[in-house]
N, C-alpha and C positions, 0 to 999 in steps of 0.2 A: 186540639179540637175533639170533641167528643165522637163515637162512634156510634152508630146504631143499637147496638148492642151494650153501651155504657151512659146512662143516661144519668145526666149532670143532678145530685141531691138535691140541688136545690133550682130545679126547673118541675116546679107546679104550678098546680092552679089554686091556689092558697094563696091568699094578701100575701105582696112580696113586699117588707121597705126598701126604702129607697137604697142601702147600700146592696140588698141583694138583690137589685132591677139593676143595680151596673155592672155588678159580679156576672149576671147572664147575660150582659148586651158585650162585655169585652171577653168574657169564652168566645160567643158566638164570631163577634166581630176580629175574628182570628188575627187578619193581615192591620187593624187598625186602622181602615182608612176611612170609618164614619157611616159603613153599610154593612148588613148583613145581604152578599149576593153570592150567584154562582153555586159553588158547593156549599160554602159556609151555611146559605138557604136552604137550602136542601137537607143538611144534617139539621139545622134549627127545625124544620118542620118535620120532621121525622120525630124527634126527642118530644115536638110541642104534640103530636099526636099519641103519641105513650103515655104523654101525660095527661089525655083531653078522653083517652081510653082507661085511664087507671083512678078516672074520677066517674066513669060511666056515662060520658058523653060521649055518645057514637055518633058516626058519620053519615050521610046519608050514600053515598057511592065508596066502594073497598079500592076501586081505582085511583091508586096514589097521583099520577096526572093531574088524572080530573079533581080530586080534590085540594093537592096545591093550586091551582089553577082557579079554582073557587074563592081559595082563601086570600090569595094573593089581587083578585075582585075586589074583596071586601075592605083590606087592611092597606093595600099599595096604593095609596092617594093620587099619588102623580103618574103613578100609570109607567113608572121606570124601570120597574123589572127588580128593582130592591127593596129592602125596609132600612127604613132609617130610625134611630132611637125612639120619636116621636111616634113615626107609627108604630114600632114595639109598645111601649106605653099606651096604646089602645088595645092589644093583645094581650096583655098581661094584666094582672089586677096588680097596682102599687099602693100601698097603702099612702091613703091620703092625694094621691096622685098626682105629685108636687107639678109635671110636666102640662096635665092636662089644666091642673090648677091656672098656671101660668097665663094659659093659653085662653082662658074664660076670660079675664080679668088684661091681658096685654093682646088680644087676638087680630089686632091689623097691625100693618105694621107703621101706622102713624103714631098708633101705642105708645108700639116699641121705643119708636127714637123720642120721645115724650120721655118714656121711662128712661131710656139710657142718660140722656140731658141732665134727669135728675138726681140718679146715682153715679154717674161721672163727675162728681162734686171738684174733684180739681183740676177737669178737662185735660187730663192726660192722654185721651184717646181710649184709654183702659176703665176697667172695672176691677179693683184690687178686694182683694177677701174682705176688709172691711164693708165695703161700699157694696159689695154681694149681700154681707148679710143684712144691712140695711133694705135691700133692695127687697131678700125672701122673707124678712120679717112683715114689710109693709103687705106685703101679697098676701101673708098667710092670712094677715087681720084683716083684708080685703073680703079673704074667701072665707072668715070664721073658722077658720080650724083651728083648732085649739092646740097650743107646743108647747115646751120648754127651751132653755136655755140647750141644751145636752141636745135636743133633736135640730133645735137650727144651726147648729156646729154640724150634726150631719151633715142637711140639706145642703150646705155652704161646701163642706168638702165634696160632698157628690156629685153638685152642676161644677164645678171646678176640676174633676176629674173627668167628667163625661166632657166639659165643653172645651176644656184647656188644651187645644191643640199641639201646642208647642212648648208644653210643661214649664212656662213660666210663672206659674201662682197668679196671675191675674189674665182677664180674659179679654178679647179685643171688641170691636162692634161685629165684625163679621162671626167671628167663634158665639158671643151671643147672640147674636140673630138666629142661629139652629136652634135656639127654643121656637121659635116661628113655624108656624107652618108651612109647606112647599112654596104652598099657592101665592103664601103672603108675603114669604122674605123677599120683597124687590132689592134685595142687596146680593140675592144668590144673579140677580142680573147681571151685573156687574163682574161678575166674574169673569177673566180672561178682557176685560177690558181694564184693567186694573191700571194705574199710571204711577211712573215713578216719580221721586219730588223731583225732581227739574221738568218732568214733563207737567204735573200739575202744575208749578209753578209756572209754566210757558203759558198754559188754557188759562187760569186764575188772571195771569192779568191783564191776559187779550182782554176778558170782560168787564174786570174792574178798570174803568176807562180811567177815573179820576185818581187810581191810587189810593182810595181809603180803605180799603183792607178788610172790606165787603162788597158783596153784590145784589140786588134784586131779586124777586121771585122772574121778574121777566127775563132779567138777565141769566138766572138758573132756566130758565124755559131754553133758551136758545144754548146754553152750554151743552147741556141733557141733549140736544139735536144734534150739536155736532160733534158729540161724544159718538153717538150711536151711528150717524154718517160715514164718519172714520174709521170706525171698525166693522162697517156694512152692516148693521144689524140693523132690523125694523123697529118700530114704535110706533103705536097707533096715540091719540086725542086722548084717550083713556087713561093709557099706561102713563103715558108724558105726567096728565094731571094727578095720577096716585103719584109717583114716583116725584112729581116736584112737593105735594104738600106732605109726602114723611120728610123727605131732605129737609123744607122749611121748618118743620116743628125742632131741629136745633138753632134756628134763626132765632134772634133778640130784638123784638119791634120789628120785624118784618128785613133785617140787615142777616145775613148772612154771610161770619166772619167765614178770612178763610181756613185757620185753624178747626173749623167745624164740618166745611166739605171735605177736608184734606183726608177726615176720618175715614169717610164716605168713597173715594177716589184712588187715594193711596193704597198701596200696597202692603204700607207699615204706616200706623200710627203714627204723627209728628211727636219732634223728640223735643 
């Protein structure tokens, strides 16, 4: 981790590409566990201010407090006391700004499962490097930006390296869902209610009454309820209805198999 007094070459305020906006989010993000918090925070905002003085952008208060505390205003979204890659990527200039890019073009998360549905081409639960680069090619010609072959082999190793949690070469629904923003990923819901397959197996076919190997949107209405019953968590009319029409955008006619929720509920990807 860098020190006060050692500040990393390549932390300016200069277009950073995209491999050297990972280069500074995993210095920072010392311990690897998806945040820059704590000290790690603290040493990043120190180095981000040497660098924001060494371009002649001064501060308006000398009071270190108060100006993390301003800044952390501005750029902490969720109000959680950390930054997470996404809001680095509004801190930093990236060139091309594959993150925010994304985020124009996929920005709710009914998008999302839209888009994963249709780079998941052979419903493995995963997104493999091939089906990635399909997926940052169609974006880029979304947002007009203009690449080569050579830079979407970047782009492709870099969300792969930034999103790839578990360093197996392809990425899960959850791992890509952190392109999302805080507000959007209804999948970071989910978390710590997660089920294993026999327990999803158990809920799947309490609701599939007849056995055929999907369920309803109303039928997900009521699951979704007593998912969150169970593990005492609230749910308003709102959330219920975002949260069942992303789950439905992997539905086929309005049928949602259960190889599709499984992605969604599980703990691991069906195998």
């Amino acid at each position: 981790m860098a020190s006060p007094q050692q500040q990393p070459p390549y932390l300016h305020l200069a277009e950073l590409t995209a491999s050297q906006f990972l280069e500074i989010w995993k210095h920072f993000d010392a311990d690897g566990n998806g945040y820059i918090e704590g000290k790690e925070l603290e040493n990043f905002f120190q180095e981000l201010e040497k660098a924001r003085k060494g371009s002649g952008m001064m501060s308006k208060s000398d009071n270190f407090g108060e100006k993390m505390k301003e800044f952390m205003q501005k750029y902490d979204k969720n109000s959680d006391g950390k930054i997470e890659m996404a809001e680095l990527a509004q801190i930093l200039p990236t060139e091309e700004n594959f993150l925010l890019c994304f985020r124009q073009h996929v920005g709710s998360s009914t998008e999302f499962m839209e888009a994963w549905r249709k780079y998941d081409t052979d419903r493995s639960g995963y997104i493999e490097a091939n089906e990635l680069k399909g997926f940052l090619s169609d974006l880029l010609k979304k947002a007009n930006r203009p690449y080569d072959e050579p830079k979407l082999q970047e782009y492709t190793q870099t969300i792969l390296r930034m999103f790839d949690l578990n360093g197996d070469g392809k990425l899960g629904l959850s791992e890509m869902s952190r392109l999302l923003p805080v507000q959007e990923n209804f999948l970071l819901k989910f978390q710590g209610m997660k089920l294993t397959s026999e327990e999803f197996k158990a809920i799947f076919t309490f609701y599939d009454k007849d056995g055929s190997g999907y369920i309803d949107e109303n039928e997900l209405d009521a699951l979704l309820k007593d998912l969150y019953e169970k593990n005492k968590k609230e749910m308003n009319i709102q959330q219920l209805t975002t949260y069942r029409k992303s789950v439905m955008s992997l539905a086929e006619a309005g049928k949602l198999y259960r190889k599709d929720l499984e992605i969604v509920l599980c703990s691991e990807p069906p195998m």
